[in-house]
C-alpha positions as CSV (number, residue, x, y, z in Angstrom):
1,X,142.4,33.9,77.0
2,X,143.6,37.6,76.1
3,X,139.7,37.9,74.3
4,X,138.0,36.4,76.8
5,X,139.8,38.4,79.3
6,X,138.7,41.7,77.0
7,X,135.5,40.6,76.8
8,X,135.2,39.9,80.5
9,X,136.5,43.8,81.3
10,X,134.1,45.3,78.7
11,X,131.3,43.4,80.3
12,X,132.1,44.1,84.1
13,X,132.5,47.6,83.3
14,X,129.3,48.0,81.8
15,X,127.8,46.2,85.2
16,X,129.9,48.8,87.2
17,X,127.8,51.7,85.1
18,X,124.7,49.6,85.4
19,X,125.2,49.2,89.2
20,X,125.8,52.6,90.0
21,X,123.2,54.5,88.1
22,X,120.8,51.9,89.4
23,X,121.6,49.8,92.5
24,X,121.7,51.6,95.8
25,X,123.1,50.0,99.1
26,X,120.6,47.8,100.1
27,X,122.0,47.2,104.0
28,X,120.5,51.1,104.4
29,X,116.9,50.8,105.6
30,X,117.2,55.0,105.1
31,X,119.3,55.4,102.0
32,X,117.3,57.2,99.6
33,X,117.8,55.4,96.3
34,X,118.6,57.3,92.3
35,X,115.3,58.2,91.3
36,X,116.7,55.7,88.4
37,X,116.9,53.0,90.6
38,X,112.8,53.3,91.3
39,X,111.8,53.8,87.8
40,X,113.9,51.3,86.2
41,X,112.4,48.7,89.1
42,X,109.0,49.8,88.0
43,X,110.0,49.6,84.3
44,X,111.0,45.5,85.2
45,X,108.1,45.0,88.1
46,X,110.8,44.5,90.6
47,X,110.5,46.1,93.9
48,X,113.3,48.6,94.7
49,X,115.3,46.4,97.1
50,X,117.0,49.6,98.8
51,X,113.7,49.9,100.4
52,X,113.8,46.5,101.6
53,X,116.0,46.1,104.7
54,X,117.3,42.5,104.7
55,X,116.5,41.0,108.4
56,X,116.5,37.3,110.2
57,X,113.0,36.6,111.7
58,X,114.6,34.0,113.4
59,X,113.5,34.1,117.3
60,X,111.6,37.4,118.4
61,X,114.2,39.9,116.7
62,X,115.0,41.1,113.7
63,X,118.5,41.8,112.3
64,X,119.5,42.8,109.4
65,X,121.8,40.4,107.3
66,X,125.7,42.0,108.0
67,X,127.5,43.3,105.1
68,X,126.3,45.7,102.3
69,X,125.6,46.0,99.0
70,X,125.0,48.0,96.1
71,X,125.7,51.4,95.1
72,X,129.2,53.2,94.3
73,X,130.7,50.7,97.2
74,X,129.3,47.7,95.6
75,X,131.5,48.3,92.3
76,X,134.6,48.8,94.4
77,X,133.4,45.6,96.6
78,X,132.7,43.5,93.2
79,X,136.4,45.0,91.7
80,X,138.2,43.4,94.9
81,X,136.3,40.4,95.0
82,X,137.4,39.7,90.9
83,X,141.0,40.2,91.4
84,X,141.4,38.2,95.0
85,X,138.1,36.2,95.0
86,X,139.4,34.0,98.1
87,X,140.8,36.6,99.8
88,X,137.7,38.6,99.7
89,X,135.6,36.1,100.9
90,X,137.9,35.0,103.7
91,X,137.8,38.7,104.9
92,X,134.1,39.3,104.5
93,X,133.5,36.2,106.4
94,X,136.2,36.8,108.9
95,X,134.4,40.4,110.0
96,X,130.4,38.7,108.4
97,X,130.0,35.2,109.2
98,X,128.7,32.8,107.3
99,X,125.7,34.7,105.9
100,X,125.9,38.1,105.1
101,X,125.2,40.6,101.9
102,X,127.7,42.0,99.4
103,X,128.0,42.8,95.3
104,X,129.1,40.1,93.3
105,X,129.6,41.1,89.4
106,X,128.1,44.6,90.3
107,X,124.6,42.8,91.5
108,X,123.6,43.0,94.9
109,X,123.8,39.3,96.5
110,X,123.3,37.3,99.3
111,X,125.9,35.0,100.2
112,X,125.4,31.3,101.9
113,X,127.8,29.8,103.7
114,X,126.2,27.8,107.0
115,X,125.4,24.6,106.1
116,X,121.5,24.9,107.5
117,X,121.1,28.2,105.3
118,X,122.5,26.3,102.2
119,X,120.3,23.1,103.5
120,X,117.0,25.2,103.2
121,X,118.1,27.5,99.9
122,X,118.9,23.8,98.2
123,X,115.9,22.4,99.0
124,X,113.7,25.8,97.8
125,X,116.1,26.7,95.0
126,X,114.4,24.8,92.0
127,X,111.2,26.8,92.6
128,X,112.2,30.6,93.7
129,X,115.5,31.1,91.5
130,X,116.4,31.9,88.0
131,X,119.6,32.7,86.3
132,X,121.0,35.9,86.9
133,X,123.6,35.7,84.5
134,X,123.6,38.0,81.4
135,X,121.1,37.8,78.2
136,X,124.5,36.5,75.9
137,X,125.1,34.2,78.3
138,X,121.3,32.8,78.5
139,X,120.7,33.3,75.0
140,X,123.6,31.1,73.9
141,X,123.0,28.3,76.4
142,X,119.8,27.6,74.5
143,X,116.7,26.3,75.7
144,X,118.2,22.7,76.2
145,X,120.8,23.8,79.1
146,X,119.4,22.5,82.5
147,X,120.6,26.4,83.7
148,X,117.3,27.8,81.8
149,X,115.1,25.6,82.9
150,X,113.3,24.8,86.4
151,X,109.7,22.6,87.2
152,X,109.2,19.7,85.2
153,X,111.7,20.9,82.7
154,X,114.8,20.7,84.3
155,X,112.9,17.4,86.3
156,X,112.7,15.9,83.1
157,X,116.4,16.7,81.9
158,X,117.7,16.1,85.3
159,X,116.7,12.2,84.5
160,X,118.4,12.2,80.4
161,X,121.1,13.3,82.9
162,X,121.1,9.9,84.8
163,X,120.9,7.6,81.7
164,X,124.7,9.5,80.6
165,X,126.3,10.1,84.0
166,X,126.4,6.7,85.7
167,X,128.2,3.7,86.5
168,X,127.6,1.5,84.0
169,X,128.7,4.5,81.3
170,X,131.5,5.8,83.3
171,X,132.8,2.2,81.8
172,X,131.9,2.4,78.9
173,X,133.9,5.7,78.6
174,X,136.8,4.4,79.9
175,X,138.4,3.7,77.3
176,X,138.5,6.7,75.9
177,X,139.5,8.2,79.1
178,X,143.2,6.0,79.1
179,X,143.5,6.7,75.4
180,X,143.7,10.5,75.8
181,X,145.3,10.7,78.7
182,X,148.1,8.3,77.3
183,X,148.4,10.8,74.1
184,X,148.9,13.3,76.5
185,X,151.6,11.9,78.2
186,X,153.3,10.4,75.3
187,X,153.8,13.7,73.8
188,X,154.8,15.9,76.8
189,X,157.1,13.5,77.4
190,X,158.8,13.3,74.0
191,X,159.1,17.0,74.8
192,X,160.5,17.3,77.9
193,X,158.1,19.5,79.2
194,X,154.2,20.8,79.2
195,X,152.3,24.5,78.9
196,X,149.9,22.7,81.6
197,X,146.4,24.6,80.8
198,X,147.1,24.5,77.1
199,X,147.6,21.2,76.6
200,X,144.9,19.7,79.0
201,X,142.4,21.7,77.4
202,X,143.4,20.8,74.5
203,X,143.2,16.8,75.9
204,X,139.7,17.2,77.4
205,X,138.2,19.2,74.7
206,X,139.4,16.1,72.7
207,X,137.8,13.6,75.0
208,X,134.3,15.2,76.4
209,X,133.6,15.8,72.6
210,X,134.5,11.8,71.7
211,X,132.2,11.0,74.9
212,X,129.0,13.7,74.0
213,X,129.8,14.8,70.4
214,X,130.1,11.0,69.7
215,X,133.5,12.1,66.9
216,X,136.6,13.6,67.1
217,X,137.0,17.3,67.1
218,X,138.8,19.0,64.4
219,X,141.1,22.0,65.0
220,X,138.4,24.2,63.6
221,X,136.1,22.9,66.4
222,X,137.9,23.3,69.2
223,X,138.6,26.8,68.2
224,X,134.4,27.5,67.9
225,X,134.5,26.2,71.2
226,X,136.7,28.6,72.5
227,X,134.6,30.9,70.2
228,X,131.5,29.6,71.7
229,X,132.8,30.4,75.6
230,X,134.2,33.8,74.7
231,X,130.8,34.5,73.5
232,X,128.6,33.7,76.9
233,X,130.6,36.7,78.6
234,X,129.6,39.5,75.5
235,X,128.4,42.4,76.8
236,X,125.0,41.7,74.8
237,X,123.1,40.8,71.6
238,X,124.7,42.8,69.2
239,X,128.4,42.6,70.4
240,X,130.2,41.0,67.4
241,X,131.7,38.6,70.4
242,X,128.3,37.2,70.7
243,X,127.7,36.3,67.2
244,X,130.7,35.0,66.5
245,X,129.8,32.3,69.4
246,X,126.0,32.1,67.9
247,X,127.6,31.4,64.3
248,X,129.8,28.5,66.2
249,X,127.3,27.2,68.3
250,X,125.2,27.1,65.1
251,X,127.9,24.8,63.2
252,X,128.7,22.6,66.1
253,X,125.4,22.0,66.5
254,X,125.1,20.9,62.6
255,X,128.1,18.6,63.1
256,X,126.7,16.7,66.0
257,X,123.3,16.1,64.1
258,X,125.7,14.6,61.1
259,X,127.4,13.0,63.7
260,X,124.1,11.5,65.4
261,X,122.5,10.5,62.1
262,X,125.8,8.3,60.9
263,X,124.9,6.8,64.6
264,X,121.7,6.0,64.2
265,X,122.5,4.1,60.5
266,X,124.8,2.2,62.2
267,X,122.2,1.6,64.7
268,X,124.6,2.7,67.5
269,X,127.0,-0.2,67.4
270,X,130.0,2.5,67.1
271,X,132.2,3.0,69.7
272,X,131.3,6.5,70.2
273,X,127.6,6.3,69.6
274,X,126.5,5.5,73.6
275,X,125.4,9.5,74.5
276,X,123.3,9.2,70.9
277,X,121.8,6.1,71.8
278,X,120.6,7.5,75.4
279,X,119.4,10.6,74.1
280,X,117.9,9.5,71.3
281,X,115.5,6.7,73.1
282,X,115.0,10.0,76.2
283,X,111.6,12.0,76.8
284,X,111.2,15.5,77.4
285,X,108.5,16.3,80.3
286,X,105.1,15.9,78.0
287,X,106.3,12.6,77.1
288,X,107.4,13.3,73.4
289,X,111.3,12.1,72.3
290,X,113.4,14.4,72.1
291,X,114.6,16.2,68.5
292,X,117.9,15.6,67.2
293,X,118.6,19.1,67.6
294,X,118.3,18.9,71.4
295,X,120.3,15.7,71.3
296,X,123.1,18.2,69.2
297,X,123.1,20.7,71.1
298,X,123.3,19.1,74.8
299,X,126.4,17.6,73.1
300,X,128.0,20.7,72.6
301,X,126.8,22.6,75.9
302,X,127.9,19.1,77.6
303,X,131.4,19.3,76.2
304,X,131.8,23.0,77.0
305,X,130.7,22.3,80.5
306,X,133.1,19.6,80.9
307,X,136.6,20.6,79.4
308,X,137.9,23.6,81.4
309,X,136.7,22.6,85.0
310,X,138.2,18.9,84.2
311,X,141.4,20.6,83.5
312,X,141.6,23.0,85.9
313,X,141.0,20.4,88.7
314,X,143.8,18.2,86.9
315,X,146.4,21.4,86.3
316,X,145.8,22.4,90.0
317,X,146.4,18.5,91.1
318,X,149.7,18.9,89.0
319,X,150.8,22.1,90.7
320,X,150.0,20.7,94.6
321,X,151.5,16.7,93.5
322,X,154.9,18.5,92.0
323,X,155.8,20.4,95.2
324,X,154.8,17.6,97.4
325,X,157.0,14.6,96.6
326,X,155.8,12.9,99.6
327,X,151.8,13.3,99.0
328,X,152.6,12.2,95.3
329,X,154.2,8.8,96.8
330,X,151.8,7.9,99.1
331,X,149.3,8.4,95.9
332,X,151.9,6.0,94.2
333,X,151.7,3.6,97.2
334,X,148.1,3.5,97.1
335,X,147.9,2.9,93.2
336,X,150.3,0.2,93.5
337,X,148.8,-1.3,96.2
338,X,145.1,-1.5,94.4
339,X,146.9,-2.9,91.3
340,X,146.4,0.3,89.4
341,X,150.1,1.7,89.3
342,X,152.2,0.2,85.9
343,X,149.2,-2.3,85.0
344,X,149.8,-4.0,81.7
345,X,145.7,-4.6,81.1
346,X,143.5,-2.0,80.7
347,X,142.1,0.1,83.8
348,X,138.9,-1.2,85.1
349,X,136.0,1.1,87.1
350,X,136.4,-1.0,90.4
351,X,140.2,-0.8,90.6
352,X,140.1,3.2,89.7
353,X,137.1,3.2,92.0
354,X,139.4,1.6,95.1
355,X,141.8,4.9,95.7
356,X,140.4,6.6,98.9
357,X,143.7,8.9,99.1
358,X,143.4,9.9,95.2
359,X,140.7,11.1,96.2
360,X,141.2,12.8,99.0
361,X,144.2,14.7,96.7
362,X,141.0,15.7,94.4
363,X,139.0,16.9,97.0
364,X,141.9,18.6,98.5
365,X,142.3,20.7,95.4
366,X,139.0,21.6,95.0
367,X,138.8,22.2,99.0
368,X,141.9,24.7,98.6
369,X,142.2,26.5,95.6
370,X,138.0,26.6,95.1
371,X,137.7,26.4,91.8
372,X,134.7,28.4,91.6
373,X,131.6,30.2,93.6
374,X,127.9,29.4,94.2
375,X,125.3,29.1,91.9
376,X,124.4,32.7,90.0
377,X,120.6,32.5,91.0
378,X,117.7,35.7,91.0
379,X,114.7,35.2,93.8
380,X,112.0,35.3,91.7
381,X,109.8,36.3,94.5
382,X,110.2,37.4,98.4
383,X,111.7,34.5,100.1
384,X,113.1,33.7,103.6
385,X,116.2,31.3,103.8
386,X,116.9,30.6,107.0
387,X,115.3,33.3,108.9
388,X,116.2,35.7,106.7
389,X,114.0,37.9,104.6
390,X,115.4,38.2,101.1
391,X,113.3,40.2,98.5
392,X,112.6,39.6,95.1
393,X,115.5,40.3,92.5
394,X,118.4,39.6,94.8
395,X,120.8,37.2,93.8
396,X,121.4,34.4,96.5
397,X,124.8,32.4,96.3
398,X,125.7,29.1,98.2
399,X,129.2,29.3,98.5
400,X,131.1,26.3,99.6
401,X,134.6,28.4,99.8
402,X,133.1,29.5,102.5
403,X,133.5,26.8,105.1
404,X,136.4,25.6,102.6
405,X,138.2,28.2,104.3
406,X,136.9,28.4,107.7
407,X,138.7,26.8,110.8
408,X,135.5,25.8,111.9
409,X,135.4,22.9,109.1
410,X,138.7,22.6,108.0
411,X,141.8,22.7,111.1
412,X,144.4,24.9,109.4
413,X,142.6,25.9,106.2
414,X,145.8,27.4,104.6
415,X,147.5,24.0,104.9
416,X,147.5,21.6,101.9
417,X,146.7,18.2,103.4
418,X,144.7,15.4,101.4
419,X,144.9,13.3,105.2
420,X,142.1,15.4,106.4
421,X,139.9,13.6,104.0
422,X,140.4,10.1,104.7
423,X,140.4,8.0,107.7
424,X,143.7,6.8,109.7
425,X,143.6,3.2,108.4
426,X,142.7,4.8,104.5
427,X,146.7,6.3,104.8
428,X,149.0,4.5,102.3
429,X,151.7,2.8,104.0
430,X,155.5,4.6,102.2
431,X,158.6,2.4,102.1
432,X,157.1,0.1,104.6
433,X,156.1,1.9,107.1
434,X,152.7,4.1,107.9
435,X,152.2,7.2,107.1
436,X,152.9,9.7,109.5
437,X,149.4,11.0,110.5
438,X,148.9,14.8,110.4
439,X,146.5,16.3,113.2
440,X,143.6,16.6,111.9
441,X,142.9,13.1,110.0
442,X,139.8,12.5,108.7
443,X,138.7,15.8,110.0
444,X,136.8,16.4,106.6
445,X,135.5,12.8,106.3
446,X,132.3,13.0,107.5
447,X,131.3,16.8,106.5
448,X,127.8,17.3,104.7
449,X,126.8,18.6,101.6
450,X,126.1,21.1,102.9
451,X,129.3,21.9,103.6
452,X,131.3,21.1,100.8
453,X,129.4,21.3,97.7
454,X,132.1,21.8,94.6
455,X,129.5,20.7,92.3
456,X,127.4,23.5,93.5
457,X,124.0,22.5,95.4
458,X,120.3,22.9,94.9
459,X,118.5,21.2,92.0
460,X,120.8,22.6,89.4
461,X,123.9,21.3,90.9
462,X,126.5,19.9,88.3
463,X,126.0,16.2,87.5
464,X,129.1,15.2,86.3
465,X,131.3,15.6,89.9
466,X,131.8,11.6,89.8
467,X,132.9,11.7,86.4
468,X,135.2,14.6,86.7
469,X,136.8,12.5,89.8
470,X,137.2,9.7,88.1
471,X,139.0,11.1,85.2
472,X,141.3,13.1,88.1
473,X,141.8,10.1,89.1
474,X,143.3,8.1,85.8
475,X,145.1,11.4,84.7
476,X,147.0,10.9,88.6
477,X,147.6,7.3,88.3
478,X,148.9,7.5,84.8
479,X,151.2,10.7,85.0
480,X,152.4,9.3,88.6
481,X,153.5,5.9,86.7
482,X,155.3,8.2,84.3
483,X,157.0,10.9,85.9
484,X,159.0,11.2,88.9
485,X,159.5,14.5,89.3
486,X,158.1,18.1,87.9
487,X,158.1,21.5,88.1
488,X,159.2,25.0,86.5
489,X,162.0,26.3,86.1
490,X,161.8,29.0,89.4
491,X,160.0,26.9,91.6
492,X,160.5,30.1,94.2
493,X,158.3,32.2,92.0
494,X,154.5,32.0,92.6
495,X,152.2,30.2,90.7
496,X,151.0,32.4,87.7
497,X,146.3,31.9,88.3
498,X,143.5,32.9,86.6
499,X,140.7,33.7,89.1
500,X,137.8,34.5,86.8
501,X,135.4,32.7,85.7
502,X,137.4,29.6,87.9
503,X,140.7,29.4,89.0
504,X,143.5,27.2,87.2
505,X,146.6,27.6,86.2
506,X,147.6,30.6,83.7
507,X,148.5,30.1,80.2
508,X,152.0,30.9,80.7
509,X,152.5,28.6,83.4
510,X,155.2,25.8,82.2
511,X,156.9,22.9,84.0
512,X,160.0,20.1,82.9
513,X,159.2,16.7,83.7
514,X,161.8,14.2,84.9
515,X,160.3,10.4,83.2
516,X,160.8,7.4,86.2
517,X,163.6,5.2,85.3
């Protein structure tokens, strides 16, 4: 964490440098940009969007979109908005709205939060955008990752995607699933106690890579996956950061063709050999199978993409569950009642599949502490989204913390309360009786989405939201069955976050468990 931290500073800095000798306010029709600014747009045959004044066409007027961007007050904007990225956002849409302009990583940016703005950007998205994140970060994702890709491309991915993320495979991983998570519980409680992010990365890096590296990571491996992530933040090429990740992306890689050949001798019969089998039988979008390379490295980039967003939703579900006995019951109630809760068989995908309120304790989490922003997406050309002329170069985010924090979606925003998710008669009954029913019940039971999006929206929206849940949802039944109580040792003293690149629980952050009796 300290090197990706490091790396992280080095790189924003840079931006900071970058934006200021080049990027000038764009809100400011009049501002008269660095003569920097205009030759380094003509150097990249990008328009200088300081001349561009950002307007709604909508109805006979035209308006410019609220907020600002770029220049000397874009780095400080960018600075506050990576050390209190919710409270920014509630304050810029507090004084903004919904839609409105601001820096984000020292780029100027658009920001999306109505639901008809992110309607029309999702449904243009696959065609006008490309990823705005750095050259490391691009360079190191490969060819293979869905993120560089758009047309029939990412079309063609998009369906390999559908043959590893579905029902019938969530199944088949099952297993797996209740095997890890019961090694995780199994040792935290011989100890006592749990370093929460540590050791559910260290689970889920153990499981996504027995699920799409079809083996069992080594020590070494899940450190050149920690390698590899450190990497996609170096400040470029040449930083000793980024080749470090190249030289482990390069092994892992190697490992998972091994890995897929055994497979294949075995003609796939192993119990880890369903992602080889999909990919290997897939098609790329000129009708050619795919090489075993590709099939190696969506392995890896798979696994990467899965571990640390599963455990931050899981550490953050740990941290509401353990102050709120009574929300952790009526999950207990629920389980029970499905025939979920202390089963002596084997978990099955319909019972796990039967828990509206675990759910709605997932969704909660990912409603309240917003794990992450929009999609990090360039126009590639002049577009209009929703009115609104946006030129070529900008970076346009849908941002579902947005309405996650708005009154107008969510009655008391600040308020932890899985209830608003499910409908009255969806409330596990506690100790015999109902529920008591908060307010604002199923107030979030019917939203779009286009209004909560966790997944991110748009065509390269993440696939793997309904596995994610379900694994929330095992890890929840399974530590609920376990423990009764948990929590750290000052449970007065605020819970230690890391906000950047998504927001979990700190390294440091520790809690004693109490086993049921």
């Amino acid at each position: 964490m300290r090197a990706f931290a490091g790396a992280l500073l080095a790189f924003l800095c840079t931006c900071a440098c970058t934006s200021f000798a080049f990027t000038p306010p764009i809100h400011l029709a009049q501002h008269r940009a660095f003569p920097a600014c205009d030759a380094f747009h003509r150097a990249q045959n990008v328009p200088s969007i300081s001349h561009t004044r950002m307007s709604s066409t909508a109805g006979n007027d035209s308006a410019s979109i609220p907020g600002r961007a770029g220049g000397l007050v874009g780095v400080f904007d960018s600075l506050k908005l990576i050390a209190d990225p919710l409270g920014f956002l509630k304050k810029w849409r507090e004084r903004h709205g919904m839609v409105f302009q601001t820096t984000q990583f020292f780029r100027p940016t658009v920001v999306l939060g109505d639901p008809k703005a992110v309607e029309d950007f999702s449904s243009k998205e696959a065609d006008i955008t490309g990823l705005a994140l750095p050259e490391a970060f691009r360079t190191l994702q490969t060819e293979y990752s869905s993120l560089n890709q758009d047309g029939d491309r990412l079309k063609a991915s998009r369906k390999i995607f559908q043959g590893i993320l579905n029902s019938e495979k969530y199944a088949e991983y099952l297993p797996a699933i209740e095997q890890s998570i019961d090694r995780l519980l199994d040792t935290v409680a011989d100890k006592g106690e749990m370093l929460v992010a540590d050791e559910l990365d260290a689970t889920f890096l153990q499981l996504f890579g027995r699920i799409f590296c079809g083996r069992s990571l080594s020590l070494d491996d899940i450190q050149m996956f920690k390698d590899y992530n450190t990497g996609l933040f170096a400040l470029g090429l040449w930083d000793p950061q980024f080749k470090t990740a190249q030289a482990a992306l390069g092994t892992l890689v190697a490992a998972n063709i091994e890995a897929l050949q055994q497979a294949r001798a075995r003609d796939f019969s192993g119990p880890l050999d369903g992602m080889w089998k999909v990919l290997t039988a897939s098609v790329d979008e000129t009708g050619h199978v795919i090489s075993d390379e590709r099939c190696a490295t969506a392995g890896v980039i798979f696994t990467w993409g899965a571990y640390a967003e599963q455990s931050a939703l899981c550490g953050l579900a740990l941290v509401e569950l353990g102050k709120r006995p009574d929300i952790a019951e009526r999950v207990r109630a629920e389980a029970r009642a499905a025939g979920v809760l202390g089963a002596s068989a084997p978990l099955t995908l319909p019972g796990l599949s039967s828990l509206p309120y675990a759910d709605a304790v997932l969704n909660e989490v990912l409603r309240y502490h917003c794990q992450t922003g929009g999609g990090f997406r360039a126009a590639t050309a002049d577009l209009e989204i929703a009115g609104y002329k946006i030129p070529k170069g900008t970076v346009v985010s849908p941002d579902t913390r947005l309405p996650n924090l708005s009154p107008d979606y969510h009655p008391s925003p600040d308020t932890f309360e899985p209830a608003r998710w499910v409908l009255p008669d969806q409330l596990p009954s506690v100790t015999g009786e109902t529920a008591k029913q908060c307010p604002f019940t199923g107030a979030a039971a019917s939203l779009s989405q286009y209004v909560f999006f966790p997944g991110g929206t748009g065509a390269h929206q993440c696939p793997g939201i309904p596995l994610a849940m379900l694994v929330g949802r095992l890890t929840m039944v399974k530590w609920l069955d376990r423990f009764d109580s948990w929590g750290p040792d000052d449970p007065a003293k605020p819970v230690p976050m890391v906000e950047i690149p998504i927001r979990r629980p700190a390294a440091e952050y520790k809690i004693t468990l109490k086993l049921r009796t």
